[in-house]
Jmol script that loads the backbone (N, CA, C; Angstrom):
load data "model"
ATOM      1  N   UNK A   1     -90.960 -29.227 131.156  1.00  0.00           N
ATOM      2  CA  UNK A   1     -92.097 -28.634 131.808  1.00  0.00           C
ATOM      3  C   UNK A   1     -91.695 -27.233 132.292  1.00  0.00           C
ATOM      4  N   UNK A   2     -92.205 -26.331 131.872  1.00  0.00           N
ATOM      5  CA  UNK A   2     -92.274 -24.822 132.370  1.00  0.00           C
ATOM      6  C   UNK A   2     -92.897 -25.249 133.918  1.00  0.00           C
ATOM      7  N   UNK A   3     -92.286 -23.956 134.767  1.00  0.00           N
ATOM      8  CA  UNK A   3     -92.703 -23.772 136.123  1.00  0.00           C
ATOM      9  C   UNK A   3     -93.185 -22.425 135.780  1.00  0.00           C
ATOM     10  N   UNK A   4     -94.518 -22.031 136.558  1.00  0.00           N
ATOM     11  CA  UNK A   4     -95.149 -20.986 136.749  1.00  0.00           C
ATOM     12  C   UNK A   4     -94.494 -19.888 137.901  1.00  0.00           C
ATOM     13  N   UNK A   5     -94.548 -18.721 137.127  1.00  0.00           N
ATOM     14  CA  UNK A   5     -93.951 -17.876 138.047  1.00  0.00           C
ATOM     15  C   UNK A   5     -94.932 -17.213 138.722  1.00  0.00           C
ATOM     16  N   UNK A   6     -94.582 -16.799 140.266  1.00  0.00           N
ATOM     17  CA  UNK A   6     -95.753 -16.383 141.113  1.00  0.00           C
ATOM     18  C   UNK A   6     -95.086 -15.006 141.205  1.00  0.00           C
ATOM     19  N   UNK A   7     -96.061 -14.242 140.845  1.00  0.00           N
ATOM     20  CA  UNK A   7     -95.586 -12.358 141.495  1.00  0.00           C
ATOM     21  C   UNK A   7     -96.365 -12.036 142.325  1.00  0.00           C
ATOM     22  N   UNK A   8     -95.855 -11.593 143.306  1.00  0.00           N
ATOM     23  CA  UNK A   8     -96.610 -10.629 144.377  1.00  0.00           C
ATOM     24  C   UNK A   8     -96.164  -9.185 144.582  1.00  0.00           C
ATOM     25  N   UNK A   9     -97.077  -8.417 144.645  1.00  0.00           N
ATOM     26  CA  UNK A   9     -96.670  -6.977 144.860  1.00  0.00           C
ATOM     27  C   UNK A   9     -96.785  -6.516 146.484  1.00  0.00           C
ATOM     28  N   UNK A  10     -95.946  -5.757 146.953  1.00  0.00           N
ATOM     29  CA  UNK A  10     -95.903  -4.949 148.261  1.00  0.00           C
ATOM     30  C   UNK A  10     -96.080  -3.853 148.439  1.00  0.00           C
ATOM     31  N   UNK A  11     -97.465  -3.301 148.842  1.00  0.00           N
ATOM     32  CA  UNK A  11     -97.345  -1.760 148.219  1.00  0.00           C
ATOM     33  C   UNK A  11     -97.521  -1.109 149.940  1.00  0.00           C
ATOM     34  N   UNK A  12     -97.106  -0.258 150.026  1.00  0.00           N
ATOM     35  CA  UNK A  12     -96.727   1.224 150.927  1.00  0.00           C
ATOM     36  C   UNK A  12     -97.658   1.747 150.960  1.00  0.00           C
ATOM     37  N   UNK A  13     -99.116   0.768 151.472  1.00  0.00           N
ATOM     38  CA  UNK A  13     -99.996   2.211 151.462  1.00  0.00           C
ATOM     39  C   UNK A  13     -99.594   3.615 152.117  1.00  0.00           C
ATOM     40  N   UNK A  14     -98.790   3.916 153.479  1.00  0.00           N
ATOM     41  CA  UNK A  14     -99.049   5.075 154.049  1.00  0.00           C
ATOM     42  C   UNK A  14     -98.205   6.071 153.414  1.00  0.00           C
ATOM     43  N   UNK A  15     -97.298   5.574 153.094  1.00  0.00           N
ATOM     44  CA  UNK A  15     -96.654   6.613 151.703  1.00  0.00           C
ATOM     45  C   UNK A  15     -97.374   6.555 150.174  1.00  0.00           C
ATOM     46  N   UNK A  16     -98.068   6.073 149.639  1.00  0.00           N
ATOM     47  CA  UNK A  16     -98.851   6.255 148.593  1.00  0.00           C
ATOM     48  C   UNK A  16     -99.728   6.921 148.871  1.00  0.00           C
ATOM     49  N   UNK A  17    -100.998   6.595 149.857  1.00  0.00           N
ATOM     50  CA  UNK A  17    -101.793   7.301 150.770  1.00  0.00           C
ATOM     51  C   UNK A  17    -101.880   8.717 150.617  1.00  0.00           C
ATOM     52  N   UNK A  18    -100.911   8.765 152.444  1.00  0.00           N
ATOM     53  CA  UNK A  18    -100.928  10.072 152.760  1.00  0.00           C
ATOM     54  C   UNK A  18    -100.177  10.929 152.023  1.00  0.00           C
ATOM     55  N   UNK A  19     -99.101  10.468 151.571  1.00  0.00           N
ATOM     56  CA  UNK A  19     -97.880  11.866 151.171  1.00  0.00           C
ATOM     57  C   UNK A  19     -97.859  11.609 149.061  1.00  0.00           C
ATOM     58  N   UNK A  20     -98.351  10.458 148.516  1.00  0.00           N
ATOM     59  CA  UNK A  20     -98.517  10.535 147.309  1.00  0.00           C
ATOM     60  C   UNK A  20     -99.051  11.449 147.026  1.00  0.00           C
ATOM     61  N   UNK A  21    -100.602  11.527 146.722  1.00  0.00           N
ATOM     62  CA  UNK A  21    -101.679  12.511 146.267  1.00  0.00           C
ATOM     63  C   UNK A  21    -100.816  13.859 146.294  1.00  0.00           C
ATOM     64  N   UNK A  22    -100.490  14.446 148.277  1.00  0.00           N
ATOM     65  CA  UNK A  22     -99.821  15.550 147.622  1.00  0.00           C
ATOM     66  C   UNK A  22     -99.010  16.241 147.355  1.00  0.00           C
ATOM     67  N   UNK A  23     -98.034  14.714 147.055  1.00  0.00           N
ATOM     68  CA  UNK A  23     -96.476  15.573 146.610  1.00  0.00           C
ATOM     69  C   UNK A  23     -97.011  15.178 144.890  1.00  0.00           C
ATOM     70  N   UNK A  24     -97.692  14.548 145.118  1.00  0.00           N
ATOM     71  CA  UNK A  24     -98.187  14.077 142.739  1.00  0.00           C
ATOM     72  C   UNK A  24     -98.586  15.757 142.356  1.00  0.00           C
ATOM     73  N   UNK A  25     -99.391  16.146 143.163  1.00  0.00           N
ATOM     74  CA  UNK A  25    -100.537  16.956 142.840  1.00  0.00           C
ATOM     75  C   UNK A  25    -101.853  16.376 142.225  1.00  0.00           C
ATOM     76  N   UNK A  26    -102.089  15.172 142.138  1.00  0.00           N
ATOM     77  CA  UNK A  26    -103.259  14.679 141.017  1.00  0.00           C
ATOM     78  C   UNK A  26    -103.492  13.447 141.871  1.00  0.00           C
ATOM     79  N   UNK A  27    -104.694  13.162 141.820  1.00  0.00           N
ATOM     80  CA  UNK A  27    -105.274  11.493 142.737  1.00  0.00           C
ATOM     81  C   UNK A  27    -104.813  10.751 141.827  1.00  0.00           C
ATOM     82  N   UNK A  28    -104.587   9.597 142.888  1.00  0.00           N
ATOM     83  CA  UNK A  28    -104.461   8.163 142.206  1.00  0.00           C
ATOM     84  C   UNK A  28    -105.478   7.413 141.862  1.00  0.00           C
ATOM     85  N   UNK A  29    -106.402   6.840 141.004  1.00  0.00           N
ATOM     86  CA  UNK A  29    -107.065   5.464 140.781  1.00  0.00           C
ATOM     87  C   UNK A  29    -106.364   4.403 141.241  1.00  0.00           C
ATOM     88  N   UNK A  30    -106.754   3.803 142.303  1.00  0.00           N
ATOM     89  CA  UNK A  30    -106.143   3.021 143.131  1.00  0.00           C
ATOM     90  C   UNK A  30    -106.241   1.746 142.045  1.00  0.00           C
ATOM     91  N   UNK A  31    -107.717   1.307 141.752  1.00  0.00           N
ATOM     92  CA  UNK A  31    -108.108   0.446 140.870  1.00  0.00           C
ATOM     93  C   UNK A  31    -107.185   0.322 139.216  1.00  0.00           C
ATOM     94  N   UNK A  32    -107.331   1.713 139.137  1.00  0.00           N
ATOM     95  CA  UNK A  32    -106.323   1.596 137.840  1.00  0.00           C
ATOM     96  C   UNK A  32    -104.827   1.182 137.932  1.00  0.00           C
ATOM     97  N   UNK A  33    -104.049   1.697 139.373  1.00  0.00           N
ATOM     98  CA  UNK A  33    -102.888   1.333 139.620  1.00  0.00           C
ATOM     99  C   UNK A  33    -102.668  -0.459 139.636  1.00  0.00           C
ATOM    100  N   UNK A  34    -103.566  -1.432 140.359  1.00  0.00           N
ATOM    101  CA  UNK A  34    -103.537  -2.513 140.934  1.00  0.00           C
ATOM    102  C   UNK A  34    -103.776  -3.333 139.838  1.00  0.00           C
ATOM    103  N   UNK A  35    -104.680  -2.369 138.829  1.00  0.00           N
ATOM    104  CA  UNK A  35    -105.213  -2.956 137.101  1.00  0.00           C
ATOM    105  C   UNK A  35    -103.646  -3.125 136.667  1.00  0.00           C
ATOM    106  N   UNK A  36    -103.333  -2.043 136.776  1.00  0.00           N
ATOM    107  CA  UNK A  36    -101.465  -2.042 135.743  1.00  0.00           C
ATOM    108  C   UNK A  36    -100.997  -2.561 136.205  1.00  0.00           C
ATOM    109  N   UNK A  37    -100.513  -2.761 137.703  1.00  0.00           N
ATOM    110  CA  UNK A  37     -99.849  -3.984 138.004  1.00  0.00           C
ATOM    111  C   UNK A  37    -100.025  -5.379 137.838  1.00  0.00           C
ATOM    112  N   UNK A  38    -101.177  -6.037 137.805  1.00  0.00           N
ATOM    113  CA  UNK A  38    -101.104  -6.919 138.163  1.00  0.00           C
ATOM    114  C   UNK A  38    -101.345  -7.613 136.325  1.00  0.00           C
ATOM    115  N   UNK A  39    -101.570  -6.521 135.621  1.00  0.00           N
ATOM    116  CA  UNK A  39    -101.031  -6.666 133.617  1.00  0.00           C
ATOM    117  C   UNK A  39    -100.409  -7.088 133.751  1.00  0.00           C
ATOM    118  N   UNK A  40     -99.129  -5.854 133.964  1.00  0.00           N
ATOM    119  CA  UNK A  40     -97.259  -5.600 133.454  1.00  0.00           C
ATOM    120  C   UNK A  40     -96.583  -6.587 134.653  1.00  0.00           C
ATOM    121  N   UNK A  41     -97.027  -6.934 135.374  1.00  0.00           N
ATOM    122  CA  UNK A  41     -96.165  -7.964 135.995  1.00  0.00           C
ATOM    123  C   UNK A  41     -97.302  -8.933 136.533  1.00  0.00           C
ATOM    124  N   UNK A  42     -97.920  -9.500 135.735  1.00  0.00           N
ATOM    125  CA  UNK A  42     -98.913 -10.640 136.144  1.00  0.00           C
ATOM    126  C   UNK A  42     -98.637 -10.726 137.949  1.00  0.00           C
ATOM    127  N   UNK A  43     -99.519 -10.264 138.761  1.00  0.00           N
ATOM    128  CA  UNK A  43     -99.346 -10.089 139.878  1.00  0.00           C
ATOM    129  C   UNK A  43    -100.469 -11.053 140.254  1.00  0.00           C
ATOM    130  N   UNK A  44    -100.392 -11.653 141.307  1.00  0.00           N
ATOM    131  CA  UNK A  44    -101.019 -12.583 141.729  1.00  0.00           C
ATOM    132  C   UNK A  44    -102.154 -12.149 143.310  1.00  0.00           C
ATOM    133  N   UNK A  45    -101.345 -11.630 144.025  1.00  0.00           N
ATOM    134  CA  UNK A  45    -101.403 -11.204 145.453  1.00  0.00           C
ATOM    135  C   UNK A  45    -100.106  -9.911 145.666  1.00  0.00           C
ATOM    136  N   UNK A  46    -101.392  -9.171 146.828  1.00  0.00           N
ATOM    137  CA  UNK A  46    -101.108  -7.833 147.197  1.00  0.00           C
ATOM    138  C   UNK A  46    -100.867  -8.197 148.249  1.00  0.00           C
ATOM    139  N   UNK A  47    -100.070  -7.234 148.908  1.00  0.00           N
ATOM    140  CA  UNK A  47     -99.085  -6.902 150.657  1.00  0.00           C
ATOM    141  C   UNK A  47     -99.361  -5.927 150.807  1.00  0.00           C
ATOM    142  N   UNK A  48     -99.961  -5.235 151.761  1.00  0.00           N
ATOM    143  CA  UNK A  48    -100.050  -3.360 152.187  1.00  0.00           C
ATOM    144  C   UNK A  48     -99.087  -3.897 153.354  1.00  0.00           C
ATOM    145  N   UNK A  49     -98.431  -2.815 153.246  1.00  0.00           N
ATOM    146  CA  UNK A  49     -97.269  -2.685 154.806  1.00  0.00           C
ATOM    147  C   UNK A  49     -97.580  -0.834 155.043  1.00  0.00           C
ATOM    148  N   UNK A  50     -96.956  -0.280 155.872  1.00  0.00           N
ATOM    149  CA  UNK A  50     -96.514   1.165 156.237  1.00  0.00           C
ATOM    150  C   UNK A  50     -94.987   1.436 156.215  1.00  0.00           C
ATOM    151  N   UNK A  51     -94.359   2.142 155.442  1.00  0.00           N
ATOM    152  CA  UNK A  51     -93.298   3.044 156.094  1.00  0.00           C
ATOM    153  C   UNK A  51     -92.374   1.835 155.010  1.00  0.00           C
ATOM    154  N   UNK A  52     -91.871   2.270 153.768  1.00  0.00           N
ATOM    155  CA  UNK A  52     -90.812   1.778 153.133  1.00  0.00           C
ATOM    156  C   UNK A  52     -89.706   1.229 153.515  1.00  0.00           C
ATOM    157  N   UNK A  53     -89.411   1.596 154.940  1.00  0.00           N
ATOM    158  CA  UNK A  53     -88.126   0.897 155.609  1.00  0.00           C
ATOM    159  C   UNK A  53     -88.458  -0.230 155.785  1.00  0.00           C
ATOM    160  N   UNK A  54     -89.924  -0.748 156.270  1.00  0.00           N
ATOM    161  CA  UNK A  54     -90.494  -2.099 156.753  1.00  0.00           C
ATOM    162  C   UNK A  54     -90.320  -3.112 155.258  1.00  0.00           C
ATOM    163  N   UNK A  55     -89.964  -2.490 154.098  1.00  0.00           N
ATOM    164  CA  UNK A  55     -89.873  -3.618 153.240  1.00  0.00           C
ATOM    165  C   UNK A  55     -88.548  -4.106 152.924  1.00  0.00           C
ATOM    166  N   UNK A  56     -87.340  -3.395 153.629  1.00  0.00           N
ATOM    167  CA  UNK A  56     -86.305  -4.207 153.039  1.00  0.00           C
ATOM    168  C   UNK A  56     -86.079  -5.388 153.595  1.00  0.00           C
ATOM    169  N   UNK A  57     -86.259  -5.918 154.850  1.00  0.00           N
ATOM    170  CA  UNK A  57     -85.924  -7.295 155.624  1.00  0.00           C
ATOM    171  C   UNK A  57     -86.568  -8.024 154.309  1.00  0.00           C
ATOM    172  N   UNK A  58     -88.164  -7.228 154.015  1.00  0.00           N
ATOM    173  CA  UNK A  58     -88.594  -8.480 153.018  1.00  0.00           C
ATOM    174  C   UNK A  58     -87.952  -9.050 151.341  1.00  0.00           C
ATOM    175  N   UNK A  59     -87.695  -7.845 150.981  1.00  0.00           N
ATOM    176  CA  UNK A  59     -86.962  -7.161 150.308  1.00  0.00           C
ATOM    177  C   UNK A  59     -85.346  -8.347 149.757  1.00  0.00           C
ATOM    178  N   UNK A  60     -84.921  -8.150 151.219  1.00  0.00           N
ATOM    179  CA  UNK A  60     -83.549  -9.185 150.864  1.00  0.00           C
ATOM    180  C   UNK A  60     -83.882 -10.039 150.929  1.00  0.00           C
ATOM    181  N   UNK A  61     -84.758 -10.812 151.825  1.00  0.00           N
ATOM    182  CA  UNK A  61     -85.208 -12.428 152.295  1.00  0.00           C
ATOM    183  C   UNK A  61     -85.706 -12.947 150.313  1.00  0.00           C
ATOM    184  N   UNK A  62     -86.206 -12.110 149.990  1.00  0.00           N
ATOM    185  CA  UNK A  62     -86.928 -12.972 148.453  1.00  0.00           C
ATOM    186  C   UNK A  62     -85.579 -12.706 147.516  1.00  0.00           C
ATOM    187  N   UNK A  63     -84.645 -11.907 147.755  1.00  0.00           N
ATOM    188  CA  UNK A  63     -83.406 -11.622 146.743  1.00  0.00           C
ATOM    189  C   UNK A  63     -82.617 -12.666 146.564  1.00  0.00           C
ATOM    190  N   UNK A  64     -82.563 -12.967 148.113  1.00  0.00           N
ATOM    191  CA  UNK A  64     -81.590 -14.194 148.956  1.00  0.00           C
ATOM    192  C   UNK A  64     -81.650 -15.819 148.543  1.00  0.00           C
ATOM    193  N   UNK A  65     -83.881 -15.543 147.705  1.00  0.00           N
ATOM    194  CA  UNK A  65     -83.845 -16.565 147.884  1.00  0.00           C
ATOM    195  C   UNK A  65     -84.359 -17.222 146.437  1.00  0.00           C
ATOM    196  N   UNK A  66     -83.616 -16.184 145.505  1.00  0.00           N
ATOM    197  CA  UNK A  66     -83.613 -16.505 144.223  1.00  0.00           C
ATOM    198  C   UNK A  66     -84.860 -15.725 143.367  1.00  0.00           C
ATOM    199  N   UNK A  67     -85.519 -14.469 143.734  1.00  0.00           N
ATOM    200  CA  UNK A  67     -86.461 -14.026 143.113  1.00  0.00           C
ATOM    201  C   UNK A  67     -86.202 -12.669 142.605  1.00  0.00           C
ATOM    202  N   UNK A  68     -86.899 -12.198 141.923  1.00  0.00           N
ATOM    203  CA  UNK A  68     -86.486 -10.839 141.166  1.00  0.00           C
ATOM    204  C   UNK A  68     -87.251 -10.064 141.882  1.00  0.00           C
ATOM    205  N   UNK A  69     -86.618  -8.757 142.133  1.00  0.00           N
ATOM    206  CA  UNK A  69     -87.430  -8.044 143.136  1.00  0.00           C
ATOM    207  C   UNK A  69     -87.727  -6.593 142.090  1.00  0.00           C
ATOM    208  N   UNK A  70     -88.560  -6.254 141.810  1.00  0.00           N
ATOM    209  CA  UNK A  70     -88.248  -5.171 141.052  1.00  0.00           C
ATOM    210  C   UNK A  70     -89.547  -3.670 141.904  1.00  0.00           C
ATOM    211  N   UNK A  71     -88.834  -2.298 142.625  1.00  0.00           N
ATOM    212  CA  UNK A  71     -89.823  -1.842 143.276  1.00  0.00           C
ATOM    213  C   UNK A  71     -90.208  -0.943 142.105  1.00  0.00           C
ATOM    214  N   UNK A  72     -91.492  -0.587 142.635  1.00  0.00           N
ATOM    215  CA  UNK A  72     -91.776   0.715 142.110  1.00  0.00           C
ATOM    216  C   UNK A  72     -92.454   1.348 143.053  1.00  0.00           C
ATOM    217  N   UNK A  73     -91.996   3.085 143.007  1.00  0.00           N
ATOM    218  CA  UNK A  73     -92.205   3.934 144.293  1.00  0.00           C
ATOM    219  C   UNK A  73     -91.944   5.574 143.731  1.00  0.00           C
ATOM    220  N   UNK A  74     -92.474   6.297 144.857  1.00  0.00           N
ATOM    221  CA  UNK A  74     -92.121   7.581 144.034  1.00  0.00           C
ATOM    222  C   UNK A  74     -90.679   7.979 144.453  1.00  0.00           C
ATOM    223  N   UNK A  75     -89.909   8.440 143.114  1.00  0.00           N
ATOM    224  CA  UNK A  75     -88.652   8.452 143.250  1.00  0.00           C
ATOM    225  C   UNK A  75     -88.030   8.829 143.898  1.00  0.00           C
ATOM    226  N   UNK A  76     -88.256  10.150 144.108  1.00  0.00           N
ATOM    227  CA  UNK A  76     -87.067  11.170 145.445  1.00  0.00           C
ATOM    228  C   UNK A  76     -87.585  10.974 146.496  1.00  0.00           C
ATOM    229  N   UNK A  77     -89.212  10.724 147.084  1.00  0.00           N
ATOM    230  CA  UNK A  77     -89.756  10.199 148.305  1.00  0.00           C
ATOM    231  C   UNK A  77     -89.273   8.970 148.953  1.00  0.00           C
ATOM    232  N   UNK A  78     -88.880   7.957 148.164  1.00  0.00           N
ATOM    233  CA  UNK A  78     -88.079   6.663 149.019  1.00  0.00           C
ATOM    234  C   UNK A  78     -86.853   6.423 149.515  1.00  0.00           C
ATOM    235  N   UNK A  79     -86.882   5.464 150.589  1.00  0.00           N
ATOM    236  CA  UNK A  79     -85.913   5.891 151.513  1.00  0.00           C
ATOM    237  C   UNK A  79     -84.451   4.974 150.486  1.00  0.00           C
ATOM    238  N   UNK A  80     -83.599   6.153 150.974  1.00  0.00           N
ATOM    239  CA  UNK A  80     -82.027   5.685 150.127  1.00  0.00           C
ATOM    240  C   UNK A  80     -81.972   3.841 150.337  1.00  0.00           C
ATOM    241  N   UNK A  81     -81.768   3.684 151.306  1.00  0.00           N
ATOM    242  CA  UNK A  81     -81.947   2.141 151.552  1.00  0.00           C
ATOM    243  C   UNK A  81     -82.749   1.591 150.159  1.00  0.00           C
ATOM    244  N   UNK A  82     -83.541   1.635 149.810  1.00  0.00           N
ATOM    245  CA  UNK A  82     -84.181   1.202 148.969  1.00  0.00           C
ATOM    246  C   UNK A  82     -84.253   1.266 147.913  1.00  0.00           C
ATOM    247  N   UNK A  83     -83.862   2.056 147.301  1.00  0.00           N
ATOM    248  CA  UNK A  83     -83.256   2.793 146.109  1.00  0.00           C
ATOM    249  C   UNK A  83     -81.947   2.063 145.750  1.00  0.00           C
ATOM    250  N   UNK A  84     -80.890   2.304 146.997  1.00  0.00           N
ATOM    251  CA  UNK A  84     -79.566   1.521 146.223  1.00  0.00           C
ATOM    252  C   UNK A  84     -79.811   0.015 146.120  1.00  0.00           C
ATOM    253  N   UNK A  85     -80.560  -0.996 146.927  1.00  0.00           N
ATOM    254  CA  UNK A  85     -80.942  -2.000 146.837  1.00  0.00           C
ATOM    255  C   UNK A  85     -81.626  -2.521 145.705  1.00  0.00           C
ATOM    256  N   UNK A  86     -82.369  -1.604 144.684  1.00  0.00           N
ATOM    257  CA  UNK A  86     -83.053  -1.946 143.875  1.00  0.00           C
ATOM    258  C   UNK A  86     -82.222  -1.496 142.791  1.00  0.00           C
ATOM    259  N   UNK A  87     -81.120  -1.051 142.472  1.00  0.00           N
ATOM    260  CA  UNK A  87     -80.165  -0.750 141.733  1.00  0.00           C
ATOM    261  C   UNK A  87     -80.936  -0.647 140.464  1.00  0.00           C
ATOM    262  N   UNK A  88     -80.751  -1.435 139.409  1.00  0.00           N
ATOM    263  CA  UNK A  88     -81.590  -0.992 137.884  1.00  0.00           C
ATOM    264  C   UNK A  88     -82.771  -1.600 138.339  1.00  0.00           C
ATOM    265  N   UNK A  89     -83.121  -1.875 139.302  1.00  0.00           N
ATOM    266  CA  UNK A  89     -84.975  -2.487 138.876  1.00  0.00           C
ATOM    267  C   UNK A  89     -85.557  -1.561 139.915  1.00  0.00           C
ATOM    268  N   UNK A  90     -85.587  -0.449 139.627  1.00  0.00           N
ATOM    269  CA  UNK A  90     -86.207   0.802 140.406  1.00  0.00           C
ATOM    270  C   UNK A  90     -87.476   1.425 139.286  1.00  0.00           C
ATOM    271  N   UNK A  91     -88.197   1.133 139.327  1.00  0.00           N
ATOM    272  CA  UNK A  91     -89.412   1.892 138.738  1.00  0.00           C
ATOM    273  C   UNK A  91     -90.158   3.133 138.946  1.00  0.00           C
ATOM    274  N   UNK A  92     -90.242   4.138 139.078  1.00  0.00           N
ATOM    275  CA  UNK A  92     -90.813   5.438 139.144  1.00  0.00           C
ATOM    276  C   UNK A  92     -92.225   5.785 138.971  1.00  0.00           C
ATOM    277  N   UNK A  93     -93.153   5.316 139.930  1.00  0.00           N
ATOM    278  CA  UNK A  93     -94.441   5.182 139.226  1.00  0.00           C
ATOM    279  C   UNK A  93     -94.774   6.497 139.414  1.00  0.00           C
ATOM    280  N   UNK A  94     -94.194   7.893 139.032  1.00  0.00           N
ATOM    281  CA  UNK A  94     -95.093   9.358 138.773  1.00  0.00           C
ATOM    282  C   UNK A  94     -94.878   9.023 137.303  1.00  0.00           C
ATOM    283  N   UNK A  95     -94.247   8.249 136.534  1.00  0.00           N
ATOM    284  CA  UNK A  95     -94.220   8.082 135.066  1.00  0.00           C
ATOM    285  C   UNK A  95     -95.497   7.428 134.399  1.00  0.00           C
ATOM    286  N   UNK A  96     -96.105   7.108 135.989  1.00  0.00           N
ATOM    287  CA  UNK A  96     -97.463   6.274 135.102  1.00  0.00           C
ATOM    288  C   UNK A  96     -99.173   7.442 135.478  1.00  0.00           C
ATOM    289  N   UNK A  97     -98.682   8.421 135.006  1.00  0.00           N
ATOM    290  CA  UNK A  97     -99.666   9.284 135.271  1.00  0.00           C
ATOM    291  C   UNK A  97    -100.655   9.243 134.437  1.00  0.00           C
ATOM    292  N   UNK A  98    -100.445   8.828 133.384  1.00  0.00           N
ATOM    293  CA  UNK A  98    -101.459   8.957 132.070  1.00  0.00           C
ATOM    294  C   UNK A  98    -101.965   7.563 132.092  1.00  0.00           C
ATOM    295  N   UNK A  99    -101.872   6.779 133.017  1.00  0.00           N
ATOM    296  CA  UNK A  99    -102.203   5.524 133.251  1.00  0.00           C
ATOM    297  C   UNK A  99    -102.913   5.480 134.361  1.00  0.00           C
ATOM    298  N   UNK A 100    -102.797   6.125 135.465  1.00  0.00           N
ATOM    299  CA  UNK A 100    -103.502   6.060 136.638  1.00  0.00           C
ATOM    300  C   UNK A 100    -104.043   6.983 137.300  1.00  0.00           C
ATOM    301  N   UNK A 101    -103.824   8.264 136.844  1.00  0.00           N
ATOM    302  CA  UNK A 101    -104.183   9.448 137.401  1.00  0.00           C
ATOM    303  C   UNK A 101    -105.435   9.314 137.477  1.00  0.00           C
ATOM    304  N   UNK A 102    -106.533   9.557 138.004  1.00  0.00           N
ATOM    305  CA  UNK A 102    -108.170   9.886 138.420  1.00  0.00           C
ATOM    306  C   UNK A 102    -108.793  10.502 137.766  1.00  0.00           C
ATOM    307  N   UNK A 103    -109.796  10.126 136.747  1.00  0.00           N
ATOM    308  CA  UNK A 103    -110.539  11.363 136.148  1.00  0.00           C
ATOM    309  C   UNK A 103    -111.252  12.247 136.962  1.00  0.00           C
TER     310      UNK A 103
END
end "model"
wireframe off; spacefill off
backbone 0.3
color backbone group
């Protein structure tokens, strides 16, 4: 018997928010972003938190406890903490511009 895997995403609104748009230069489709996620990693349920530091407690607690954590964030904007923690499963979502950018 296969077990079903549950994904949940944690997203940063106040750094996507406020300081995305204008360090991107270009709006986000919020809808289109939450569309791609919840494709490319069958996502189940969303988390809004503030302030990227607030996700590592969560961060290790699901690492700790046997789950794959994989972030995606804008690259040079996130805090080092988070970055070395996510070692190869660091995702770069200014790469998904042609995917989510706003007409």
């Amino acid at each position: 018997m296969t077990r079903k895997i549950t994904t949940y995403a944690f997203i940063d609104t106040s750094n996507l928010f406020y300081g995305g748009e204008k360090y991107l230069g270009w709006k986000i489709d919020y809808q289109k972003l939450f569309e791609y996620i919840k494709k490319k990693y069958e996502v189940e349920k969303t988390y809004y938190l503030s302030g990227d530091g607030d996700f590592l407690p969560v961060l290790k607690y699901l690492r700790e406890s046997g789950k794959k954590v994989i972030i995606m964030a804008r690259g040079p904007r996130t805090a080092k903490e988070i970055r070395r923690f996510a070692k190869g499963n660091f995702k770069d979502f200014t790469r998904l511009e042609n995917i989510i950018k706003q007409q």
